[in-house]
ZASEKE-686821 format. One record per residue (C-alpha): residue in three letters; z, x, y. Coordinates in Angstrom, 3 decimals. Layout:
# ZASEKE-686821
 rest       pz       px       py
  ALA        Z        X        Y
...
***
This chain:
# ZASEKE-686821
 rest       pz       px       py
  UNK   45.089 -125.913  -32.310
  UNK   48.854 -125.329  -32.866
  UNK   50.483 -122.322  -34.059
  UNK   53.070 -122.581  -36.073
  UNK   55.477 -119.618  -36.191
  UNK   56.808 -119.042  -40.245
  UNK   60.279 -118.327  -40.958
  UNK   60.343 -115.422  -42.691
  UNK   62.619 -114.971  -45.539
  UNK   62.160 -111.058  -46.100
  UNK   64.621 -108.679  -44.344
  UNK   63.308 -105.209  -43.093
  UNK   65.555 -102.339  -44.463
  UNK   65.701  -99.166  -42.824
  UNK   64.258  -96.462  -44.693
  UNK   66.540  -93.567  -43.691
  UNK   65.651  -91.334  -47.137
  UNK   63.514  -88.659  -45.020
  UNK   66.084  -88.101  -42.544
  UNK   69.033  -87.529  -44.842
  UNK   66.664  -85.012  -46.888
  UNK   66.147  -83.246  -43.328
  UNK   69.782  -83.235  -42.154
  UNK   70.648  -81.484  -45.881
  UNK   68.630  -78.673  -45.601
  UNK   68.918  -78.692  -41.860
  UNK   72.584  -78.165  -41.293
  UNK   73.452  -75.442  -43.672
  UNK   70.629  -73.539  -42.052
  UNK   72.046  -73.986  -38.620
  UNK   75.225  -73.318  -39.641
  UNK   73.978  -69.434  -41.315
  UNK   72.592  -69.106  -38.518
  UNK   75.199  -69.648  -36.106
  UNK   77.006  -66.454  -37.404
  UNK   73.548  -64.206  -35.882
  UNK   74.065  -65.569  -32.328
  UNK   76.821  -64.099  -30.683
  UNK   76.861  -63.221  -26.895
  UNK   78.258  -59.926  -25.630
  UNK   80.473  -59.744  -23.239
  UNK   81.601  -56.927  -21.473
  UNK   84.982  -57.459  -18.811
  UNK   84.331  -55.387  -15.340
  UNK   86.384  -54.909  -12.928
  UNK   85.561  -55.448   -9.567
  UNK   87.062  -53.233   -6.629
  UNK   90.076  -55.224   -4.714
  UNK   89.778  -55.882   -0.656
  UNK   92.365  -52.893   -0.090
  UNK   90.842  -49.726    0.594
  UNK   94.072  -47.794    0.219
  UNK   94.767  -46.690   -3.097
  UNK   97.930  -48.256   -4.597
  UNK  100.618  -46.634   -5.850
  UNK   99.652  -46.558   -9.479
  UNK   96.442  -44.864   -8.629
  UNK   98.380  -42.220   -6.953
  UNK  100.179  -40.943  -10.215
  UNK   96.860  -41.063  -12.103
  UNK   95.942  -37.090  -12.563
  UNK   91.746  -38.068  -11.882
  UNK   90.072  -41.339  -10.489
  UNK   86.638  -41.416  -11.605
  UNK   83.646  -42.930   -9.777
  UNK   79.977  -42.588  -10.607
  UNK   77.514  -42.694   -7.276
  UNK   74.421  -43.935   -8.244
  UNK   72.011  -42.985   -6.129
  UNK   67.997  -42.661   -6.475
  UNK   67.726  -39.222   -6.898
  UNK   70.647  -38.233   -8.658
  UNK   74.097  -39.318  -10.258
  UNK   77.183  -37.466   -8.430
  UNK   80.715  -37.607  -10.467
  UNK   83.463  -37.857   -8.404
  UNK   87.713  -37.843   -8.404
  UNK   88.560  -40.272   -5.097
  UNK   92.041  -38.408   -5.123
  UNK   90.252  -34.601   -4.979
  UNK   86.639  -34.955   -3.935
  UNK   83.053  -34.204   -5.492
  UNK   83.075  -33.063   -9.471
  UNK   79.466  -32.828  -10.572
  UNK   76.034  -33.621   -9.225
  UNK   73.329  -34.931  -11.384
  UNK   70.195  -34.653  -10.001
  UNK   67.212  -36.610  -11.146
  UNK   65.586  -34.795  -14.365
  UNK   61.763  -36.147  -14.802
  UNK   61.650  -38.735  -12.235
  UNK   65.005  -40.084  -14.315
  UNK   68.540  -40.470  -13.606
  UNK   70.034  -37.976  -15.982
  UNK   71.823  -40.021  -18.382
  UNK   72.735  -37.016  -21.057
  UNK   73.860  -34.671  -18.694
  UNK   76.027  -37.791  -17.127
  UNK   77.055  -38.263  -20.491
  UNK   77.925  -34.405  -21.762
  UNK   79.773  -34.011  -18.659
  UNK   81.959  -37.697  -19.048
  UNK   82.780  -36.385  -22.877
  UNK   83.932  -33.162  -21.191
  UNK   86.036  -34.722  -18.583
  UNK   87.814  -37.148  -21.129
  UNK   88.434  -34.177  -23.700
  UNK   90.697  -33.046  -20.730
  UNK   92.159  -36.327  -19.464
  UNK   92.326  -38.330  -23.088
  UNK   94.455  -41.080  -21.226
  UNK   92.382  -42.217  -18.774
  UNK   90.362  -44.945  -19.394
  UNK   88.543  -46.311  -16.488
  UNK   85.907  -45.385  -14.077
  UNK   83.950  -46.639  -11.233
  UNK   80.283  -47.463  -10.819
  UNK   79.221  -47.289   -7.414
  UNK   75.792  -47.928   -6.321
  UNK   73.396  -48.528   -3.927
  UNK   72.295  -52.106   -2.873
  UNK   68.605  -51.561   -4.299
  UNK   69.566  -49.718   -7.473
  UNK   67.779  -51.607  -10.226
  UNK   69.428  -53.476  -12.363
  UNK   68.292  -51.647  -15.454
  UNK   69.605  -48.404  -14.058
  UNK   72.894  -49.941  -13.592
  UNK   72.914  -51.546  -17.162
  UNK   72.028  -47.915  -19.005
  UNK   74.721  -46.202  -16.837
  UNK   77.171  -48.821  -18.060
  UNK   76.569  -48.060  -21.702
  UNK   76.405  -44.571  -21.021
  UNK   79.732  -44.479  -19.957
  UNK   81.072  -46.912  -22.206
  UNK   80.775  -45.818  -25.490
  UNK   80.728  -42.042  -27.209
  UNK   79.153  -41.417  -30.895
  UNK   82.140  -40.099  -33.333
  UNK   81.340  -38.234  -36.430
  UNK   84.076  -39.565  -39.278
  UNK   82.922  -39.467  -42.827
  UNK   79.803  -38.162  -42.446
  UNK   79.359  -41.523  -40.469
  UNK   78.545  -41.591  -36.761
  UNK   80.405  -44.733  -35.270
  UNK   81.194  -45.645  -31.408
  UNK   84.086  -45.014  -30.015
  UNK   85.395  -45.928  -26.405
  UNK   84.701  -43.175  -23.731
  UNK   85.343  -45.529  -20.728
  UNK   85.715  -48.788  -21.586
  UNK   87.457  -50.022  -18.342
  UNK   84.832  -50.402  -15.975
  UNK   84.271  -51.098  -12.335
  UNK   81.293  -52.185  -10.054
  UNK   81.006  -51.732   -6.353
  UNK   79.137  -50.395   -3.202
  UNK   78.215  -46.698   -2.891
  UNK   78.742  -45.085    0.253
  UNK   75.512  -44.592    2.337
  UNK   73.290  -41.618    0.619
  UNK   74.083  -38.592    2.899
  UNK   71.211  -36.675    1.881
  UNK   69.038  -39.615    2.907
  UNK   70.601  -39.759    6.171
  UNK   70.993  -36.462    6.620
  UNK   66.594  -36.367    6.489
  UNK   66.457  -35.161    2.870
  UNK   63.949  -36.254    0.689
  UNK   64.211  -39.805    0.084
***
């Protein structure tokens, strides 16, 4: 038996109808929604390979740094020593006192606008995030409103000194 193939006459067209109908309501909704998704950025600062302060840093009246350590926070000017100690409040770092002490600080040195985090290399990485934003930002009462304002916007990241409490024998 032969087989015999037919010519066939028809041509196939491509029924594209459904996808143009998805691409129209497709595409404006992507684009609406492209406004929404926005990533935050935040610019740090990371300490330079000199350990001598420069000569900039010299004519600055206070040099903030923040030790983070696991049972407290401890404010400190690297031109004049120690400021504040924070310990732990309820198994917490004590972000509002950190906080309520930063606000007083700035209130007397308006022009300075960076500070230091320093911290231990097994400080969590939450801990680290909520002490950035707590130094970061101030609420500011204008209108009746309550808007952020920069408190210390210019921030570093590096290594804390080894804990002396801890290797001193405190409590750990």
């Amino acid at each position: 038996m032969r087989f015999r193939r037919r010519e066939r006459d028809t041509e196939v067209e491509l029924n594209i109808t459904a996808f143009l109908n998805l691409m129209v309501v497709l595409i404006p909704f992507l684009l609406l929604n492209a406004v929404f998704a926005q990533v935050a950025i935040l610019q740090l600062n990371l300490p330079s390979d000199d350990a001598a302060p420069s000569e900039s840093e010299d004519k600055r009246p206070i040099v903030l740094e923040v030790l983070i350590y696991q049972d407290r926070y401890e404010v400190v000017d690297r031109q004049s020593g120690p400021l504040k100690i924070l310990p732990n409040q309820d198994g917490e770092h004590d972000r509002d006192g950190l906080h309520q002490y930063l606000l007083e600080v700035k209130e007397r040195f308006a022009e300075v606008t960076d500070i230091t985090l320093l911290c231990e290399d097994d400080t969590p990485y939450e801990l680290l995030i909520h002490t950035m934003d707590t130094v970061r930002l101030r609420d500011v009462r204008l209108n009746g409103q309550i808007i952020k304002r920069e408190l210390f916007p210019d921030i570093g990241i590096g290594a804390a000194p080894p804990d002396p409490q801890r290797a001193a024998g405190g409590d750990a």
